[in-house]
TIDRENLUM-546973 format. One record per atom (N, C-alpha, C): atom name; residue in three letters; x, y negated, z negated. Coordinates in nm, 4 decimals, decimal comma, always signed. Atoms other than C-alpha are relative to their C-alpha. Example, Ala and Ser with C-alpha at 12.3 -4.5 7.8 and 13.67 -1.06 7.14 Angstrom:
2
- N:ALA:+0,0890:+0,1190:+0,0000
- CA:ALA:+1,2300:+0,4500:-0,7800
- C:ALA:+0,0900:-0,1200:+0,0000
- N:SER:-0,0820:+0,1190:+0,0060
- CA:SER:+1,3670:+0,1060:-0,7140
- C:SER:-0,0770:-0,1090:-0,0730
REM end
This chain:
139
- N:UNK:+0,0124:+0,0210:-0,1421
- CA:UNK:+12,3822:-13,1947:-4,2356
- C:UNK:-0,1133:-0,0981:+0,0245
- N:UNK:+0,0805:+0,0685:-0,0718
- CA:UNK:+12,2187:-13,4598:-4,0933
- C:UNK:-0,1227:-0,0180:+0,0571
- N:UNK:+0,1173:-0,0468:-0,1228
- CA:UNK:+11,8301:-13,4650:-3,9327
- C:UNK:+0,0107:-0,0479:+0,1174
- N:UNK:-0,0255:+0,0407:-0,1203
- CA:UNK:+11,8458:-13,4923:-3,5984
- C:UNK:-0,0598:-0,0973:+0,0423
- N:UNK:+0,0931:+0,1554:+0,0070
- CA:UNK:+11,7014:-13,8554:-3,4937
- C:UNK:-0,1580:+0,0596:+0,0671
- N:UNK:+0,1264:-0,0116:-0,0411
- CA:UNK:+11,4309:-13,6677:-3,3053
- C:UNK:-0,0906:+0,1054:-0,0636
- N:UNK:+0,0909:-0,0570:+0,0804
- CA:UNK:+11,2732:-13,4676:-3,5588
- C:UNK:-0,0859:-0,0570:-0,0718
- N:UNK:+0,1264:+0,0805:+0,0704
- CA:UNK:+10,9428:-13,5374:-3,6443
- C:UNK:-0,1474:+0,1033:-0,0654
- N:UNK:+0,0846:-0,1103:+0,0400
- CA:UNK:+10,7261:-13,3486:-3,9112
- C:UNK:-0,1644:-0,0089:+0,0965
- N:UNK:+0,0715:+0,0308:-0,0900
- CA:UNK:+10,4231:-13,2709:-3,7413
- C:UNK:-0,1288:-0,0402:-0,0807
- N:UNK:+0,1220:-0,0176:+0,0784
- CA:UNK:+10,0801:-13,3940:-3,8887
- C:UNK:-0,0871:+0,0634:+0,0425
- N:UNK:+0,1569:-0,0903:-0,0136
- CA:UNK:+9,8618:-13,1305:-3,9563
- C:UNK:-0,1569:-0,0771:-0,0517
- N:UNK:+0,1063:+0,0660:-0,0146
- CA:UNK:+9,5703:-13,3638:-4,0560
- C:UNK:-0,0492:+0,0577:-0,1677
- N:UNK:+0,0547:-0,0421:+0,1468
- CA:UNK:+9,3432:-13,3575:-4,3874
- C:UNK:-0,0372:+0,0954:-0,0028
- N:UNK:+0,0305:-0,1682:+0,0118
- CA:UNK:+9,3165:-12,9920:-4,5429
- C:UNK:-0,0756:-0,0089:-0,1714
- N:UNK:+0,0323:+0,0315:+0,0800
- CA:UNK:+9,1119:-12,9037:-4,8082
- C:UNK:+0,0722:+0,0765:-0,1245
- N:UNK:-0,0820:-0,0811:+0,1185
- CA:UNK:+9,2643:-12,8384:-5,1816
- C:UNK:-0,0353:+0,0614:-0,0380
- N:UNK:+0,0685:-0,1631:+0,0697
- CA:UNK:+9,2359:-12,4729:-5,3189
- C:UNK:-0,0959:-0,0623:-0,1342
- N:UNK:+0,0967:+0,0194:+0,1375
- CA:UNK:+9,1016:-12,6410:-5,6571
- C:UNK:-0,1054:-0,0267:+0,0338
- N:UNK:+0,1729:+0,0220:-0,0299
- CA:UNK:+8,8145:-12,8160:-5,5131
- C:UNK:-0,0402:+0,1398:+0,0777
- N:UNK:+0,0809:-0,1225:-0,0509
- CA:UNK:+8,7430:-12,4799:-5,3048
- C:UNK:-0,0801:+0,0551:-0,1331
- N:UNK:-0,0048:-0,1014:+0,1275
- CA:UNK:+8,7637:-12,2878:-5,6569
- C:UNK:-0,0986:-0,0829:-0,0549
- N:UNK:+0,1071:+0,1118:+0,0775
- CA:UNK:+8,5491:-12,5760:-5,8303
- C:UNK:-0,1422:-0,0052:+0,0853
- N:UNK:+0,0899:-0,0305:-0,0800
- CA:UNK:+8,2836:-12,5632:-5,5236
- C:UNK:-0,0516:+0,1377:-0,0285
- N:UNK:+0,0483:-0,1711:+0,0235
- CA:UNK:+8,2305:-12,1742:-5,5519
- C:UNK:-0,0162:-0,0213:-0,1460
- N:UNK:+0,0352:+0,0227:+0,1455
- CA:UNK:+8,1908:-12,2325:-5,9094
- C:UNK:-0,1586:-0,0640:+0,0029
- N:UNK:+0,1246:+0,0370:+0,0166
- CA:UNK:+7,9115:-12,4716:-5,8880
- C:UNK:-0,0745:+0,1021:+0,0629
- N:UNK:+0,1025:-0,1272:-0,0714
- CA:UNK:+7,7572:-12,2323:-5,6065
- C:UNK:-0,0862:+0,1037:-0,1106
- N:UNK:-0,0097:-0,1268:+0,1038
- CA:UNK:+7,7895:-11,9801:-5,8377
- C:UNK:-0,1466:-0,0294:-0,0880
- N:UNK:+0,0923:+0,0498:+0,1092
- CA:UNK:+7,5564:-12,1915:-6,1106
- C:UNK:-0,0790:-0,0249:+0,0469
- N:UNK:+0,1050:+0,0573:-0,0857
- CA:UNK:+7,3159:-12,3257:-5,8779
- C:UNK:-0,1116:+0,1419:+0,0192
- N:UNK:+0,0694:-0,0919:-0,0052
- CA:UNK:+7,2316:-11,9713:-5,7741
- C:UNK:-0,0653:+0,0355:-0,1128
- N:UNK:+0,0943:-0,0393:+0,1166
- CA:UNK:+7,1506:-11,8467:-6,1250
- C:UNK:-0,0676:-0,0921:-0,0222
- N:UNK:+0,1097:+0,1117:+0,0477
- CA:UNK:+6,9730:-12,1399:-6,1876
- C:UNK:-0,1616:+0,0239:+0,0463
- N:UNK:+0,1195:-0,0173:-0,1000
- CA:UNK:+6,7555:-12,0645:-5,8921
- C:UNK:-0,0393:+0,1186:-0,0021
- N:UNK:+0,0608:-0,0940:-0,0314
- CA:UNK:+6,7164:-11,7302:-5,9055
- C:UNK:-0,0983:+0,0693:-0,1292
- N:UNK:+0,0977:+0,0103:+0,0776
- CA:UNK:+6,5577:-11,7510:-6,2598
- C:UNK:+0,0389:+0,1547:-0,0853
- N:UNK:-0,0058:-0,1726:+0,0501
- CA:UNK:+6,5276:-11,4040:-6,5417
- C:UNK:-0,1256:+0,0542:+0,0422
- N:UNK:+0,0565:-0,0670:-0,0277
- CA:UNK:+6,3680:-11,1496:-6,5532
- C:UNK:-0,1312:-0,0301:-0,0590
- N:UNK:+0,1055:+0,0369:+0,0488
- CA:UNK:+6,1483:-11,2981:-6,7980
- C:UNK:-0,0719:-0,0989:+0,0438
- N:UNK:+0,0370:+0,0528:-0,0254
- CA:UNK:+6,0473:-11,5852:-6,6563
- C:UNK:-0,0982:+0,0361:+0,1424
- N:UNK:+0,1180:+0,0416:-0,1062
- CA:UNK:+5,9302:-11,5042:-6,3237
- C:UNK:-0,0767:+0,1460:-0,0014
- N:UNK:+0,1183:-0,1465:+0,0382
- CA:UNK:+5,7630:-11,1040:-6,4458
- C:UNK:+0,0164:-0,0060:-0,1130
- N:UNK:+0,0264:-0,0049:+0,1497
- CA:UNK:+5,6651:-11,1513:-6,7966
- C:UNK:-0,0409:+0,1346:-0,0270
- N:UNK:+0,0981:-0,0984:+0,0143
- CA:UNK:+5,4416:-10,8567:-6,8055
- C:UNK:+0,1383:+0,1308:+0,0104
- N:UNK:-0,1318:-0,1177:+0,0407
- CA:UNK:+5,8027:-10,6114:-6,7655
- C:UNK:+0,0776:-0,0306:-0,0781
- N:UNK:-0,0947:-0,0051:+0,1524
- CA:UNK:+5,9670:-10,4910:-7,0734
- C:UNK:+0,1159:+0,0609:+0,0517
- N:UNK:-0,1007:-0,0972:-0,0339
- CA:UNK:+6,2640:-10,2723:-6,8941
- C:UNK:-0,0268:+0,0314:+0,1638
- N:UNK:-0,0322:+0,0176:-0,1762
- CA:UNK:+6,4329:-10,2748:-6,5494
- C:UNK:+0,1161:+0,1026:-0,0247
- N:UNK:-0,1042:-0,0897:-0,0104
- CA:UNK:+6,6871:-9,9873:-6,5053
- C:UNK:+0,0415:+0,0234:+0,1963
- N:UNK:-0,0577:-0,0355:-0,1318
- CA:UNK:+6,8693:-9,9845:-6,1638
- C:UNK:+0,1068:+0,1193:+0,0090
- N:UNK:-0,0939:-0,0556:-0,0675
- CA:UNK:+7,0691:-9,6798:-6,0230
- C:UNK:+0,0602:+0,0120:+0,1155
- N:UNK:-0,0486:-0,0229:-0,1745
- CA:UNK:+7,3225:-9,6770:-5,7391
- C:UNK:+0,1029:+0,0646:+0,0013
- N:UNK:-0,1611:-0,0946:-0,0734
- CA:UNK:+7,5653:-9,4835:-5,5205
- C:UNK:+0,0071:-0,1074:+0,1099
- N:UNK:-0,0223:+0,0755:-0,1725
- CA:UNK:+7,7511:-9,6760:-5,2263
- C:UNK:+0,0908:+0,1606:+0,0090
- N:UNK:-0,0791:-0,0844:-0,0341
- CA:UNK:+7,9170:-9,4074:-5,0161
- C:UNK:+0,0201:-0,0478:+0,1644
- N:UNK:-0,0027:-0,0048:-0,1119
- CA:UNK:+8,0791:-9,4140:-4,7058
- C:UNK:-0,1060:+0,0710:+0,1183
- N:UNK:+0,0903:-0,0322:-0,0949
- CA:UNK:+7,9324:-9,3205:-4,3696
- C:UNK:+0,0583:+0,1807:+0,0118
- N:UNK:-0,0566:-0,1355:+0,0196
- CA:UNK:+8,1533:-8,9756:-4,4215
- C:UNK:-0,0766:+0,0492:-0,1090
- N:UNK:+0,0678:-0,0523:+0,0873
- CA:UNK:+7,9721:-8,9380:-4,7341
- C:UNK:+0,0945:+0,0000:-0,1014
- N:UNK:-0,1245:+0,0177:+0,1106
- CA:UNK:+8,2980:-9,0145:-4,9939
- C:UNK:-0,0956:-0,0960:-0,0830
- N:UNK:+0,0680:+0,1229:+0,0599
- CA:UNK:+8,1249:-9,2127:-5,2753
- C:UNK:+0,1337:-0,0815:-0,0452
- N:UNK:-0,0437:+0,0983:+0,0051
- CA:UNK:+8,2573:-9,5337:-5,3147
- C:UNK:+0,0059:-0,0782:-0,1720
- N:UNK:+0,0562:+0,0701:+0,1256
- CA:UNK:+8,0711:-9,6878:-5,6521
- C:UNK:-0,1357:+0,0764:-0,0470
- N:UNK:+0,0819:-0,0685:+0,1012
- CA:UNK:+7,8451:-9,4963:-5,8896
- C:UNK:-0,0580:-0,1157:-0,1165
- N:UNK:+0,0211:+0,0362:+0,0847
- CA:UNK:+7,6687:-9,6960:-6,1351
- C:UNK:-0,1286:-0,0112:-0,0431
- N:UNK:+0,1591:+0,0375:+0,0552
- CA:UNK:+7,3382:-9,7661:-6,3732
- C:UNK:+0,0065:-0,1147:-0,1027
- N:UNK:-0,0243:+0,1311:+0,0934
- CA:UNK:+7,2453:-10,0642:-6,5296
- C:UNK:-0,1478:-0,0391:-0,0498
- N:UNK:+0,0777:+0,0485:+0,0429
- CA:UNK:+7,0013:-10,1814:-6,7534
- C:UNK:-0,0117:-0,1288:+0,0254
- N:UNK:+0,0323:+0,0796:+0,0084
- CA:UNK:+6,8715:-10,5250:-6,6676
- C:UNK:-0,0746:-0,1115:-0,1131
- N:UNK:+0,0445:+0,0267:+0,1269
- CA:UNK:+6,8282:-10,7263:-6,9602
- C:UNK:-0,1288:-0,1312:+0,0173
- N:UNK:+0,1420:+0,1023:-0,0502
- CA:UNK:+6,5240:-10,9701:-6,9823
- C:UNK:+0,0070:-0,1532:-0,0065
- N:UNK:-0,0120:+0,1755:+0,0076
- CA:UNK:+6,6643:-11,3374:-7,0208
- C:UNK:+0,1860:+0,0333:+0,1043
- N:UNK:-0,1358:-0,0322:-0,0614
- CA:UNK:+6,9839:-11,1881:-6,7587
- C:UNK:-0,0659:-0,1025:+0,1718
- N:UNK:+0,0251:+0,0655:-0,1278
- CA:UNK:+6,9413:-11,4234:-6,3945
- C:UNK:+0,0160:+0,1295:+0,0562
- N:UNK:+0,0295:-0,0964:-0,0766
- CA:UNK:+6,8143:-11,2033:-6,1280
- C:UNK:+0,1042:-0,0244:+0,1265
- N:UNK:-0,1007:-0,0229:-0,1000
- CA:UNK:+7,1137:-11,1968:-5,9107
- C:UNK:+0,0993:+0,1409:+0,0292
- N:UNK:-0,0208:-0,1680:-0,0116
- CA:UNK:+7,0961:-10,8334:-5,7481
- C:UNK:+0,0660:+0,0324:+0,0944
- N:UNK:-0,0581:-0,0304:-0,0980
- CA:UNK:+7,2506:-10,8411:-5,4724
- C:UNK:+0,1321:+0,0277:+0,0182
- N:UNK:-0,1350:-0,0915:+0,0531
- CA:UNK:+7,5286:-10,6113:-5,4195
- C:UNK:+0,0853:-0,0165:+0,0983
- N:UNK:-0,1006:-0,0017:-0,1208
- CA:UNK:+7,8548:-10,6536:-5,1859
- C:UNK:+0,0404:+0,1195:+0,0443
- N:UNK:-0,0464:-0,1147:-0,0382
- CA:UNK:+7,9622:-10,3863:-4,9766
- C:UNK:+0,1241:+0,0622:-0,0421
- N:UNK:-0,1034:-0,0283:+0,0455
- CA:UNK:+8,2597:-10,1858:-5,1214
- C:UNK:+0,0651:+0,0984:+0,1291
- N:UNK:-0,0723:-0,0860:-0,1799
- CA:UNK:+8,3435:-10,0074:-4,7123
- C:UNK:+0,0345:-0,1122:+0,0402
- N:UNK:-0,0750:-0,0347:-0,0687
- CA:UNK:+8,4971:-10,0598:-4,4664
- C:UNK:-0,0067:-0,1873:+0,0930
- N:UNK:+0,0150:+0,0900:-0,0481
- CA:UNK:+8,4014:-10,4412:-4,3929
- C:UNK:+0,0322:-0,1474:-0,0603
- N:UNK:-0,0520:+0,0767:+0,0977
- CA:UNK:+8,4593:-10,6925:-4,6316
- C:UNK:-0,0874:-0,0964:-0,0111
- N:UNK:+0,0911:+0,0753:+0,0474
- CA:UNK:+8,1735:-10,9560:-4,6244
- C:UNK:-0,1630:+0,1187:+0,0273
- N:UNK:+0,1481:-0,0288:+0,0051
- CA:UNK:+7,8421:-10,6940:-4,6214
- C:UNK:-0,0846:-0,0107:-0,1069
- N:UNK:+0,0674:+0,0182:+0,0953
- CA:UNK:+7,5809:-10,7552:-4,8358
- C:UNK:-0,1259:+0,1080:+0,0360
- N:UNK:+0,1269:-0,0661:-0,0092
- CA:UNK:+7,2908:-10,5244:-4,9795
- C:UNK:-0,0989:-0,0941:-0,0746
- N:UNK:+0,0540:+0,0561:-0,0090
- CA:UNK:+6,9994:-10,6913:-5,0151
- C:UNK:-0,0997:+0,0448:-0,1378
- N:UNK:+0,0701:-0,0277:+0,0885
- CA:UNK:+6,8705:-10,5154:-5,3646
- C:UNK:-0,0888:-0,0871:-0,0712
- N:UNK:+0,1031:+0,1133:+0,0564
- CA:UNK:+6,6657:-10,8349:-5,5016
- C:UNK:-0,1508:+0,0182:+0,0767
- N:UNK:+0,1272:-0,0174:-0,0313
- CA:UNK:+6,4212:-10,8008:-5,2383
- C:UNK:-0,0871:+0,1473:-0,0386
- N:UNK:+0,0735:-0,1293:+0,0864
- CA:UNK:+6,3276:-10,4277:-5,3652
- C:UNK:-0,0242:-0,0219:-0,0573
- N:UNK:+0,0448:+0,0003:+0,1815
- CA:UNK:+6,3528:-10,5258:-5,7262
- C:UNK:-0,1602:-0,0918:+0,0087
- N:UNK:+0,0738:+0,0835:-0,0490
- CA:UNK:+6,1270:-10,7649:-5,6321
- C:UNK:-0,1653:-0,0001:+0,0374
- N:UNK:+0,1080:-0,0857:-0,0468
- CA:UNK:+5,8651:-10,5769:-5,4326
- C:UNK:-0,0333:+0,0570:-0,0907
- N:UNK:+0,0830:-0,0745:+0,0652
- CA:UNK:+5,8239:-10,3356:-5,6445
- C:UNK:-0,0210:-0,0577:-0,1682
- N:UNK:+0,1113:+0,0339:+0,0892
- CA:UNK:+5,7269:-10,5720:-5,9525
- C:UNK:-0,0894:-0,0700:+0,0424
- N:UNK:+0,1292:+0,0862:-0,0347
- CA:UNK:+5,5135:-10,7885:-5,7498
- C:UNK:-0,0881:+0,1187:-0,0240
- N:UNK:+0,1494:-0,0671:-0,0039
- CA:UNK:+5,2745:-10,4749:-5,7055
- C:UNK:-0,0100:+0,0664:-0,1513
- N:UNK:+0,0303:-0,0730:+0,1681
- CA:UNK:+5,3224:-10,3071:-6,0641
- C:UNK:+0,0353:+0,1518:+0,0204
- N:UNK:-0,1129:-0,1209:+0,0187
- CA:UNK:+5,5334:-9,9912:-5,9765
- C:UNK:+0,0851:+0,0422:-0,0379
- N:UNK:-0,0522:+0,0109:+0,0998
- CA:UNK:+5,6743:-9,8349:-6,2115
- C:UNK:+0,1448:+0,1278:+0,0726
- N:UNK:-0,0911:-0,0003:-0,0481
- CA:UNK:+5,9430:-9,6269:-5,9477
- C:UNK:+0,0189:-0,0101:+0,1540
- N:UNK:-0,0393:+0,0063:-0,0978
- CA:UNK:+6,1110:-9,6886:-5,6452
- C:UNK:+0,1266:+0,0214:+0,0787
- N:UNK:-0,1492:-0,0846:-0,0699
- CA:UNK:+6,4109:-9,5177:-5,4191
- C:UNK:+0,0028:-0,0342:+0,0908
- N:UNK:-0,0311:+0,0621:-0,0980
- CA:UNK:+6,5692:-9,6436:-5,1307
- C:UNK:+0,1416:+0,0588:+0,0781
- N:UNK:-0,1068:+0,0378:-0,0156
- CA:UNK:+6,8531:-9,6825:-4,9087
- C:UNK:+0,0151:-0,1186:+0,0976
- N:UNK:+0,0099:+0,1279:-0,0943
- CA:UNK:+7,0349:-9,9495:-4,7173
- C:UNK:+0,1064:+0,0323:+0,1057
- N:UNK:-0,0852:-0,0342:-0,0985
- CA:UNK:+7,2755:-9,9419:-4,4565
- C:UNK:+0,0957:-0,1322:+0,0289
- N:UNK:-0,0047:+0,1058:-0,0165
- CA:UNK:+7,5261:-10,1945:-4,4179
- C:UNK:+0,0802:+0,0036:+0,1581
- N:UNK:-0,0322:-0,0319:-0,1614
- CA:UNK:+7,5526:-10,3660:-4,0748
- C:UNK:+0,1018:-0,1648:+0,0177
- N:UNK:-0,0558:+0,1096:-0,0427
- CA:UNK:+7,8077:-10,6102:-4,0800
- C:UNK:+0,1680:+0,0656:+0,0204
- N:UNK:-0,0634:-0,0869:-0,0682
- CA:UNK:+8,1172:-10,5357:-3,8533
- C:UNK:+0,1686:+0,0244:-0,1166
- N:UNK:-0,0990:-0,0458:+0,0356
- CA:UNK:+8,3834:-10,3364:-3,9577
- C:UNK:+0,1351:-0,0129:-0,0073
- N:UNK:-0,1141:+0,0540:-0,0269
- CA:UNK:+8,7289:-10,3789:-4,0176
- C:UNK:+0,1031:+0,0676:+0,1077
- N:UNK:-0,0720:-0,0599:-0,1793
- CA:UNK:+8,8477:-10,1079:-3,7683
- C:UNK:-0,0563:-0,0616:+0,1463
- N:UNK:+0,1004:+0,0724:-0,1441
- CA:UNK:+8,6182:-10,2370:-3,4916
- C:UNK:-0,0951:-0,0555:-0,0261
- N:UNK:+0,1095:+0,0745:+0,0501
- CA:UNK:+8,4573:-10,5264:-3,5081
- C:UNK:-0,1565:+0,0163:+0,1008
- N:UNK:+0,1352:+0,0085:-0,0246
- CA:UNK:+8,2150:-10,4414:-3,2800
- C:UNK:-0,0918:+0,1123:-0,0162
- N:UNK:+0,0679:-0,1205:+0,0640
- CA:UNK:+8,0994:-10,1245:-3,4669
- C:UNK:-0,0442:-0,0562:-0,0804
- N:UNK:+0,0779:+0,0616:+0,1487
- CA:UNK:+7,8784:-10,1582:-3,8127
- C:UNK:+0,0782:+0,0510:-0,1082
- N:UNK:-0,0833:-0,0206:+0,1466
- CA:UNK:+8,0392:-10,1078:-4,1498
- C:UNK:-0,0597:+0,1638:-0,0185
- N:UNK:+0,0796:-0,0831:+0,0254
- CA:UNK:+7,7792:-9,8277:-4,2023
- C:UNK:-0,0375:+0,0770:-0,1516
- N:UNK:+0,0269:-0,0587:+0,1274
- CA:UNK:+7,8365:-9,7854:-4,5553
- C:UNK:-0,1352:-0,0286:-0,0661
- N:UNK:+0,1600:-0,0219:+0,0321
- CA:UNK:+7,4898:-9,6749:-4,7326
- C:UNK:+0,0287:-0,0334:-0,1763
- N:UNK:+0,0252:-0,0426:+0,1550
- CA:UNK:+7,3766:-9,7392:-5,0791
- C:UNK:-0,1474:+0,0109:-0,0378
- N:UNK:+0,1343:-0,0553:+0,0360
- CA:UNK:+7,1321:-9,5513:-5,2357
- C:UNK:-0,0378:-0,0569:-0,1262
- N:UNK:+0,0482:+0,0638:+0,1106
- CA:UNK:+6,9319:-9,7049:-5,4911
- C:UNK:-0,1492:+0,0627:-0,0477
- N:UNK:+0,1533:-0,0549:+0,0677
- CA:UNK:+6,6461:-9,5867:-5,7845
- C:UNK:+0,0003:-0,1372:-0,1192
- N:UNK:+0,0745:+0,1051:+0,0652
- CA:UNK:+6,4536:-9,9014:-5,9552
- C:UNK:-0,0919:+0,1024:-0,0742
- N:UNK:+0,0776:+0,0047:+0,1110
- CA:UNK:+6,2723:-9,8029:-6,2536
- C:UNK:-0,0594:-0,0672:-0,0729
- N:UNK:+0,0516:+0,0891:+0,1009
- CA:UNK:+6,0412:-10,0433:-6,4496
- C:UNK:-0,0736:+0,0328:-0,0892
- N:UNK:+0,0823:-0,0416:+0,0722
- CA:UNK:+5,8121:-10,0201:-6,7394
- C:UNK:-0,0796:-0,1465:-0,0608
- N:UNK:+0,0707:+0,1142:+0,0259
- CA:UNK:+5,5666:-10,2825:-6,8135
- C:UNK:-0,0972:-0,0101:-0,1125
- N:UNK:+0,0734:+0,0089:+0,1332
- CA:UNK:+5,3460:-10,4012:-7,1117
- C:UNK:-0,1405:+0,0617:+0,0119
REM end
C-alpha cells in the first residue's frame, strides 16, 4: 500500500545515544574513586574499618542487613542508596566514616533517615532508616 502523499515523519530533533550515556556514567564512576582517594591515603594512622548496617522500612521490615570490612588501599566510596520505597535516596555514610577518624574514635552508631520523596506520594518522604555501627582500630 502506498504512503499517503501527506505523510510526514515527524522530527524529533537530536537525542542522546544509550552508549555514550553508558560510557559517561562509566567515566563518572572513575573520576569519583579517583577523588575520593583509600583508606590509606587520606588516614594512615587506621589499620581496620568495619562497617555494620540495617536499612529497614519505616514499618520496621528490614530491607538489607550487612557488614563489611573496609580494606585499606579500597576507594572510600560509602555512600549507600536507599533500598525503600523511593528510588533515588541516598545515605550519606562517608561523612560519619569520616568524622569519626578525623577525631580518633574508635566506635560510632547512628541512624539516617531517608528524605527523598516517595514513590506512593511524592510529596511524602521515603522514610526508610538505616542504622549504622563504624568501628575502627588505629596504630
Amino acid at each position: 500500500m502506498p504512503a499517503s502523499p501527506y505523510f510526514r515523519k515527524r522530527n524529533q530533533g537530536p537525542r542522546v545515544n544509550k552508549n555514550d550515556l553508558k560510557v559517561s556514567r562509566n567515566e563518572n564512576e572513575e573520576q569519583q574513586k579517583a577523588r575520593a582517594g583509600t583508606l590509606r591515603e587520606r588516614f594512615a594512622r587506621v589499620r581496620q574499618l568495619r562497617v555494620d548496617l540495617r536499612m529497614e522500612t519505616s514499618s520496621g521490615a528490614i530491607l538489607e542487613q550487612s557488614k563489611r570490612e573496609i580494606a585499606l588501599d579500597e576507594p572510600l566510596l560509602l555512600d549507600i542508596t536507599c533500598e525503600g520505597g523511593c528510588g533515588n535516596g541516598l545515605f550519606l555514610l562517608k561523612s560519619a566514616v569520616e568524622a569519626l577518624l578525623e577525631t580518633g574514635q574508635e566506635l560510632r552508631e547512628g541512624m539516617g533517615i531517608c528524605q527523598a520523596s516517595s514513590y506512593q506520594d511524592p510529596k511524602v518522604p521515603c522514610n526508610t532508616k538505616l542504622f549504622y555501627r563504624i568501628e575502627a582500630r588505629y596504630d
